[in-house]
C-alpha positions in Angstrom: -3.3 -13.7 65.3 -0.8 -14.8 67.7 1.8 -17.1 65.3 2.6 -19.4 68.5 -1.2 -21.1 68.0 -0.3 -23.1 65.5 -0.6 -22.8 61.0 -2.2 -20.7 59.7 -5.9 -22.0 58.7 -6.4 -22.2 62.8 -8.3 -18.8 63.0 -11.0 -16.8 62.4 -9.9 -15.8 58.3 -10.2 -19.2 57.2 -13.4 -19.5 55.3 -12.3 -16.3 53.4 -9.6 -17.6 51.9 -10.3 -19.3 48.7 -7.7 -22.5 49.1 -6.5 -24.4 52.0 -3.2 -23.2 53.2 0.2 -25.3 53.4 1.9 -26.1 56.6 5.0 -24.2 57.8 7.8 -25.5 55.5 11.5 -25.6 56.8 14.8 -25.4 55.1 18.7 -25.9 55.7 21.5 -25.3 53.1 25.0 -23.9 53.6 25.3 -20.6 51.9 28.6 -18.5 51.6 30.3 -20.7 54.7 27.0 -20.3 57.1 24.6 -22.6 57.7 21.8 -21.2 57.1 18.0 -22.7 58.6 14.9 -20.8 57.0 11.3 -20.9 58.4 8.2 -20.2 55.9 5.3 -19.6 58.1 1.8 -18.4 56.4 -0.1 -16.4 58.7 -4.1 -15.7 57.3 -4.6 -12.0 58.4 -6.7 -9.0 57.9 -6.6 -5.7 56.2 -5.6 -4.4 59.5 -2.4 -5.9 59.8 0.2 -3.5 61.8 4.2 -3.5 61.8 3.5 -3.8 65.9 1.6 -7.4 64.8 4.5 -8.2 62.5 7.3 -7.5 65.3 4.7 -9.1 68.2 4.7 -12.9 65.7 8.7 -12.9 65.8 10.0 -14.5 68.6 7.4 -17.6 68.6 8.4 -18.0 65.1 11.7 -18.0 65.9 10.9 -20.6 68.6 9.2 -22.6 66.1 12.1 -22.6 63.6 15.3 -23.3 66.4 12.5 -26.6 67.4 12.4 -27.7 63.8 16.5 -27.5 63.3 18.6 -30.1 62.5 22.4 -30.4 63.9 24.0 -28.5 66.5 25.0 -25.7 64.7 27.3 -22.7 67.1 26.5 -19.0 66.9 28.2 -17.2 64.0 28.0 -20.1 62.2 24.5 -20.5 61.8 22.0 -18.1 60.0 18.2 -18.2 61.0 15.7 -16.6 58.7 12.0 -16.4 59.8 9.7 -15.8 56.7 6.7 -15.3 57.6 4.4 -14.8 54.5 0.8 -12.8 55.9 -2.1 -13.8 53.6 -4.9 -11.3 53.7 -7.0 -9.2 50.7 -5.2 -6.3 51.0 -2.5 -4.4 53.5 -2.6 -0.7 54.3 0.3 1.8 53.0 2.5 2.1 56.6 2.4 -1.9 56.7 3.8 -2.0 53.0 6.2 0.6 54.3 6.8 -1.5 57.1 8.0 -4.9 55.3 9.8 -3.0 52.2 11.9 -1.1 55.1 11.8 -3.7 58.0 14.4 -3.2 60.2 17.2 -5.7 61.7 15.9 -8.3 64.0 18.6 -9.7 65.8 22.3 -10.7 64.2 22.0 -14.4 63.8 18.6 -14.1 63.2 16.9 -11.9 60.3 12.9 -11.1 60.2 12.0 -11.1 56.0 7.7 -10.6 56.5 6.3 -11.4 52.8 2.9 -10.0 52.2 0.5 -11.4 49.8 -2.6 -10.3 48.5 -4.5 -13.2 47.4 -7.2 -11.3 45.3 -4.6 -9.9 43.4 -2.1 -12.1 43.1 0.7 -9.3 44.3 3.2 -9.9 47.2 5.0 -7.0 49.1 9.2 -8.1 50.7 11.8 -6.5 51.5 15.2 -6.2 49.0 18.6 -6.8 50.5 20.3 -3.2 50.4 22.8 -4.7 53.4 26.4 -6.2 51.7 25.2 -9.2 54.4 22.0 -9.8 52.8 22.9 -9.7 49.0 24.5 -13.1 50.2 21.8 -14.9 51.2 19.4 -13.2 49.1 19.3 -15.3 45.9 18.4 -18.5 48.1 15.6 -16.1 50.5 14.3 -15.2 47.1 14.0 -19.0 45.8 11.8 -20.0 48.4 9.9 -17.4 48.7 9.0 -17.0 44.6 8.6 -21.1 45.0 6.0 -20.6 47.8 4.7 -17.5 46.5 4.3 -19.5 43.3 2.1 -22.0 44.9 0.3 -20.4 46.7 -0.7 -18.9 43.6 -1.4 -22.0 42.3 -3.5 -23.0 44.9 -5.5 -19.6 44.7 -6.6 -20.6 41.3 -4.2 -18.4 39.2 -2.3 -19.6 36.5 0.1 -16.7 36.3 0.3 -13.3 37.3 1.7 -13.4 40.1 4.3 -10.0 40.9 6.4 -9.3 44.1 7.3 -5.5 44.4 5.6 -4.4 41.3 7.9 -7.1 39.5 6.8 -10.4 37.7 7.7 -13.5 39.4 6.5 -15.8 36.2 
């Protein structure tokens, strides 16, 4: 799916998903003297999903989440963060690679691809190994469990739900 058509239930993976997905969602906070504007986009995919697909959905994201900013903010002071979070049944081993190893995007803009399995209940992300990243990380990793968390939810499980092997509950 090309990300610049619109949320994610637009396409052809909708009636195998078993719960109606959210809209984009769209967050600003300082963090550590930046201001930082973060972009949760759920993408319905396939099984198929590649890292070229992942890289391919950046810069409309990116479009998307510089439209839905608020305040002039100048370079270097401002952080973007596109999260896109691909729902699909299950993602092949070089995609997992992929996302758990994604490299840089841009500088003021970072690329943090979630992956979630929504028969399982498991989500695949990347962990901040970058001393630039550990900063921002405990808010990335707030919205993302919160999302994660609902979307959970929504999929009818109660808890369960694990990101990187780990348990979110």
């Amino acid at each position: 799916m090309d990300a610049s058509n619109g949320n994610a239930y637009n396409n052809n993976f909708q009636g195998r998903v078993p719960f109606k997905i959210p809209d984009d969602s769209f967050f600003q906070k300082w963090v550590a003297g930046s201001h930082v504007v973060a972009g949760i986009f759920p993408i319905l995919c396939d099984s198929g999903l590649s890292p070229d697909r992942i890289l391919g959905n950046v810069p409309s994201l990116f479009s998307r989440l510089k439209r839905n900013k608020k305040g002039l903010w100048p370079r270097g002071i401002c952080e973007y963060f596109v999260i896109p979070i691909y729902l699909a049944d299950g993602f092949n081993s070089a995609t997992i690679d992929f996302v758990h190893h994604r490299p840089h995007y841009k500088w003021a803009m970072q690329h943090e691809p979630v992956l979630y399995n929504y028969h399982n209940n498991t989500a695949e992300m990347h962990l901040a190994n970058d001393p630039k990243e550990v900063v921002y990380r405990p808010f990335l990793c707030s919205l993302i469990v919160n999302t994660l968390s609902e979307y959970s939810r929504l999929a009818g499980f109660n808890e369960g739900l694990t990101v990187n092997g780990i348990s979110a509950s």
